[in-house]
N, C-alpha and C positions, 0 to 999 in steps of 0.2 A: 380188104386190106386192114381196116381199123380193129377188126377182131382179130389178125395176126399180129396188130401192134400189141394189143391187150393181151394178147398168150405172152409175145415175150416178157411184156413187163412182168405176166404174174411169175414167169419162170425165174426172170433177176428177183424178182422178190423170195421165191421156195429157197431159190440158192442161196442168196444172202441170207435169210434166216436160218438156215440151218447148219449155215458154216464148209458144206460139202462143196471139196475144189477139187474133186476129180473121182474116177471109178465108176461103177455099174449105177446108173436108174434104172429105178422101176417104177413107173407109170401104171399104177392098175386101175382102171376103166377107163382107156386113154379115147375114148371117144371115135372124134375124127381125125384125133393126131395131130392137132395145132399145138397144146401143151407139150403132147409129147416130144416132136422137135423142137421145141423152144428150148425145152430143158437139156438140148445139148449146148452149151452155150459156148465151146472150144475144145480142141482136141484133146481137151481131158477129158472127158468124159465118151462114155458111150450108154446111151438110152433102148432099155427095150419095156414096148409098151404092152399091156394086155387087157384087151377085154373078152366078155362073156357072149356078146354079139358080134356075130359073120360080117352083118354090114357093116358096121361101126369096124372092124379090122380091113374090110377093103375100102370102106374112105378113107383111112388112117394111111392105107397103103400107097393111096393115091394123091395123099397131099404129102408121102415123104418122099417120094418118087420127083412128084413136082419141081420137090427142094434141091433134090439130087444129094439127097442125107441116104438113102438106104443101104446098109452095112455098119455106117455108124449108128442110125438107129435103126430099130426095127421095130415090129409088133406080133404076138400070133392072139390066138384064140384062147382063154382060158376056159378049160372045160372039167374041173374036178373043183376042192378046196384045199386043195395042196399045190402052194407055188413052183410050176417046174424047176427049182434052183439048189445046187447042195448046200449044208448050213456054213453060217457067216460069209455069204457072198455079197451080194448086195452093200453096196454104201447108202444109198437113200432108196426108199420107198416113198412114193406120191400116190396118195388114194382120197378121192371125197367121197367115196364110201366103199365100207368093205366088203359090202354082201355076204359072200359064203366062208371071205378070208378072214381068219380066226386072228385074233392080237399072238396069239402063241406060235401062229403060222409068222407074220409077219417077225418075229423078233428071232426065228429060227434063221430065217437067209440073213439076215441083216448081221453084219460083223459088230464085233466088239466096241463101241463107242461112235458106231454109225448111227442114220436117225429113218427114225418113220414121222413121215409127215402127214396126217390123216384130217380130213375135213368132214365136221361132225355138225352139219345144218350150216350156220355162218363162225361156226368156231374151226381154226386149225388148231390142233396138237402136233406140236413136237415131240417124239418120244425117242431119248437115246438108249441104245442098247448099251447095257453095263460090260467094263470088264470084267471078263471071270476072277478070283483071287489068284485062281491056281496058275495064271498065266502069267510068267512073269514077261518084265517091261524090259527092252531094249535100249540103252540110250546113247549109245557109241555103235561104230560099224563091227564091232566084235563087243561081244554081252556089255562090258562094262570098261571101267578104265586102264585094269590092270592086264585088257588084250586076250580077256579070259574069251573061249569062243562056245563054251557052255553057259545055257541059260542056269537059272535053278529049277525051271522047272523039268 
């Protein structure tokens, strides 16, 4: 139980540091699955974890099962170096290490001002995805103040 206190806290810690209060995780190399249900930490969120080993996804499976989280989270297998996800999906990305996953992969699913959180030996990086220029910014329930319902871009 002392290592499932230690997942949650490191997951209020991913979360707090990254500022991310809801949307998709990704967990990549989620182990046995303790981080990765931590990091759901309320019904904003939903987490899906992946790793490159079989086993490592059926313990993962069997401590979300445990929890009675599976649906809100899940996990599969990753088997290529291409994230199964379309671009800018993803809000946070959690990885301490990337193995085969390219920085150009991960900053493809991750949305516009979302974050990769990557652990690099005992250092984390933050990395936020920029917004593109060409996209313009929303700041009312219609484009802008004058009710217009066209963006510019």
């Amino acid at each position: 139980m002392a290592q499932h206190k230690t997942q949650q806290q490191n997951a209020s810690q991913i979360l707090h540091t990254t500022g991310i209060k809801g949307g998709l995780i990704v967990h990549l190399g989620c182990r046995d699955g303790k981080l990765t249900a931590a990091l759901r930490a309320n019904d904003s969120y939903i987490v899906h974890g992946l790793d490159t080993d079989a086993r490592n996804i059926d313990l993962a499976r069997k401590h979300i099962h445990s929890l009675n989280l599976y649906g809100k989270v899940s996990v599969a297998q990753l088997t290529s170096s291409r994230l199964p996800y379309i671009d800018n999906l993803v809000n946070l990305i959690v990885e301490e290490d990337l193995g085969e996953i390219s920085m150009s992969e991960v900053m493809r699913v991750l949305a516009p001002n979302d974050v990769a959180y990557i652990n690099k030996g005992a250092n984390w990086t933050k990395t936020v995805k920029p917004r593109p220029k060409e996209i313009d910014e929303w700041t009312h329930y219609l484009h802008d103040a004058s009710g217009n319902a066209v963006a510019h871009d």
